[in-house]
C-alpha positions as CSV (number, residue, x, y, z in Angstrom):
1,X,0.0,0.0,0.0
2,X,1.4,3.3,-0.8
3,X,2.0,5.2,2.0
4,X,2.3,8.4,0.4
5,X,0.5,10.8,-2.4
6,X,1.7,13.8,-4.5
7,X,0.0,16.4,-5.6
8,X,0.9,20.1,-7.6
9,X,1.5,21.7,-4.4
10,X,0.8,19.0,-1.6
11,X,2.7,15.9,0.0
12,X,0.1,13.3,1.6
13,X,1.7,10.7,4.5
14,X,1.3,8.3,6.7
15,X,0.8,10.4,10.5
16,X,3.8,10.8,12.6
17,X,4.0,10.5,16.4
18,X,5.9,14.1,15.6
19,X,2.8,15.4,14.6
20,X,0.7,15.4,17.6
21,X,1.7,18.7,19.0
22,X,-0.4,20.6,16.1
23,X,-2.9,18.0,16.3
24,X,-3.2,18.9,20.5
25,X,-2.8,22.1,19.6
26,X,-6.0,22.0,16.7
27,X,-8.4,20.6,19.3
28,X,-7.8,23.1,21.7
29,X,-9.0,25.9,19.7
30,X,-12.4,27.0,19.4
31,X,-11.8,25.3,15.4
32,X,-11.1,22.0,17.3
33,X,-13.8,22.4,19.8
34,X,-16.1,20.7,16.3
35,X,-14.8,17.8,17.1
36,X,-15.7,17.3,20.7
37,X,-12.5,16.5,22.2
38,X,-12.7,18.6,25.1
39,X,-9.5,17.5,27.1
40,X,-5.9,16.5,26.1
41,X,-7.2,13.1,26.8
42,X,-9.4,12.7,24.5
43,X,-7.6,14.8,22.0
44,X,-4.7,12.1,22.6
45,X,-6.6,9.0,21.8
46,X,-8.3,10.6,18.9
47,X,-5.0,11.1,17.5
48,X,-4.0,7.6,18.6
49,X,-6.7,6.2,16.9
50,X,-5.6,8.2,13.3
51,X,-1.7,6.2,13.5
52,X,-3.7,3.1,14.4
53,X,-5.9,2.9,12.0
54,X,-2.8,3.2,9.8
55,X,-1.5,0.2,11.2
56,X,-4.6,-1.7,11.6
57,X,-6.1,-1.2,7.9
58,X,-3.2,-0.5,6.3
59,X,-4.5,3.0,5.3
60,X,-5.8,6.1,7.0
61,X,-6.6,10.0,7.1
62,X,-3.0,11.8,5.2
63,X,-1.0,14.0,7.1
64,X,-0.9,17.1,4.8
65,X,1.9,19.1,4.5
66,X,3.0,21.8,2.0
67,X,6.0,20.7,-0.8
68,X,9.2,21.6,1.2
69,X,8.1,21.2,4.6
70,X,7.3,18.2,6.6
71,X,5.2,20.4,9.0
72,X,1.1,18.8,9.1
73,X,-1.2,21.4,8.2
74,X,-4.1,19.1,8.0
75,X,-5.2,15.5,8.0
76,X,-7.7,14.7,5.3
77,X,-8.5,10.8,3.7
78,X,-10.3,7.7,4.1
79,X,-11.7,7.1,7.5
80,X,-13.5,3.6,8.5
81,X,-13.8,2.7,11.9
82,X,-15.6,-0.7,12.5
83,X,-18.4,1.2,13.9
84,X,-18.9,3.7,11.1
85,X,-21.8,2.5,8.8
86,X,-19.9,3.8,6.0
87,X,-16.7,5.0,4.7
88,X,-16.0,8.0,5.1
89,X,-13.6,10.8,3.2
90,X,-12.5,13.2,6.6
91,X,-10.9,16.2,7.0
92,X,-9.4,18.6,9.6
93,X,-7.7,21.5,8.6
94,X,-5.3,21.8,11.8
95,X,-3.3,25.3,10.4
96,X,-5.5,28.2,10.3
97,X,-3.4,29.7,7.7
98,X,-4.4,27.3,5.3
99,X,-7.9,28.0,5.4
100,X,-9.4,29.5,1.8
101,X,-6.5,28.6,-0.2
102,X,-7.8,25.7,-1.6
103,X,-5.3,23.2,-0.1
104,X,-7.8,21.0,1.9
105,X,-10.1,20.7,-1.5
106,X,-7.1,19.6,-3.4
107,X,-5.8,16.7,-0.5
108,X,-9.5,16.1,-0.5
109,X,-9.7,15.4,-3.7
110,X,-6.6,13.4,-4.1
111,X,-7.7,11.8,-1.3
112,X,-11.4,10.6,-2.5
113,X,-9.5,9.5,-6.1
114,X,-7.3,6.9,-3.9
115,X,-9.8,5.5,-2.3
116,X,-12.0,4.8,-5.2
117,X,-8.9,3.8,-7.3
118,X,-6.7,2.1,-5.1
119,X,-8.7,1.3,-2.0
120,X,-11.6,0.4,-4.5
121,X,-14.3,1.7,-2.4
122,X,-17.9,2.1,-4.3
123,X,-18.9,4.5,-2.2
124,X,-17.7,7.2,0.0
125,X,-19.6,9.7,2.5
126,X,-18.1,12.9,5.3
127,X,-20.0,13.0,8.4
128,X,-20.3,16.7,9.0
129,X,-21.6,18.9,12.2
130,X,-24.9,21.1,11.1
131,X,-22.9,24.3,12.2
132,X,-19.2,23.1,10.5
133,X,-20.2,25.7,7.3
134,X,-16.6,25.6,6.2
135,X,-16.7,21.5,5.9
136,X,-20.3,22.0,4.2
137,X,-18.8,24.0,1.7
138,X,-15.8,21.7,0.9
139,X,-18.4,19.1,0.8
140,X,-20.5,20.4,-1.3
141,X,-17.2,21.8,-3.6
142,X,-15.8,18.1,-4.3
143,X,-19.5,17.3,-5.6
144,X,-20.8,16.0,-2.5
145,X,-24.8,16.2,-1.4
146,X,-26.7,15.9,1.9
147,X,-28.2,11.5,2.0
148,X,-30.9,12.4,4.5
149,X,-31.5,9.0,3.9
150,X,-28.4,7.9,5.4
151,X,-27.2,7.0,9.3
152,X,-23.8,8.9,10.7
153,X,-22.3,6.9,13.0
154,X,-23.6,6.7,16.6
155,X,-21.2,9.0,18.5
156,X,-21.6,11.4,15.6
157,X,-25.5,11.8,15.7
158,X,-27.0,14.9,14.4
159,X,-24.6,15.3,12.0
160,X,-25.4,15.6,8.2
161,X,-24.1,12.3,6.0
162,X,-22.5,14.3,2.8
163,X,-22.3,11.6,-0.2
164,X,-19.6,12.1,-2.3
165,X,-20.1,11.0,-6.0
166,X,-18.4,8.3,-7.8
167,X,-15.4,9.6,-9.7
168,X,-17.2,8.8,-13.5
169,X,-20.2,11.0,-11.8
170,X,-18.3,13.7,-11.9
171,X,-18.2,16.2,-14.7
């Protein structure tokens, strides 16, 4: 499995036990406070849980970083948690900085294209909070549409199942 994606301005890896420090520091902040990690506990086994699924399945959410730095500015990829009803395409955009330049909509994208290429998935969702506008919008940017139809997982209730298209339903 390839550990690692390119794209024009974006390298894509495995999650390092380096990167926790931005990823503590990300649910701290009001931005993190989405995610309902509410203590450095919890914010620890969350990010315990992203290098595990790694070495459990093989595969997992990307560390983003910018070509010519190593530092994670987001994690954004394929997400399946035996709980989760679905797979699921995730994304948190950890650096501030990089919000509205279009960097989490391209390792989004590159992201959904590996997991219907490579991982061979047939279908792929993001579980979004109702008040997460920002995810909405990338969401709804890569193609995406509300399944009101569909169940988030259990510890994510309330939130709005976002189905992504298929790759030859995009235009």
């Amino acid at each position: 499995m390839n550990h690692s994606l390119q794209t024009a301005r974006l390298i894509l890896r495995q999650p390092h036990a380096s990167d926790w420090p931005a990823f503590r520091e990300f649910m701290a902040s009001d931005r993190g406070a989405l995610f309902g990690h509410t203590t450095e506990g919890t914010a620890w086994r969350s990010f315990a849980a992203e290098l595990g699924h790694w070495q459990i399945f093989g595969f997992g959410m990307w560390a983003v970083t910018q070509r010519g730095s190593d530092a994670i500015v987001a994690l954004i990829g394929p997400w399946c948690p035996p709980d989760w009803p679905e797979n699921e395409i995730g994304w948190m955009v950890l650096d501030p900085a990089i919000e509205g330049t279009g960097i989490a909509h391209e390792a989004a994208k590159a992201s959904l294209m590996h997991a219907f290429t490579a991982l061979g998935w047939t279908t792929a969702v993001s579980y979004i909070a109702p008040d997460n506008t920002r995810s909405a919008a990338l969401a709804a940017r890569l193609g995406a549409a509300p399944d009101h139809a569909a169940t988030p997982p259990a510890s994510y209730a309330g939130q709005v199942v976002w189905r992504h298209p298929l790759p030859k339903d995009l235009s």
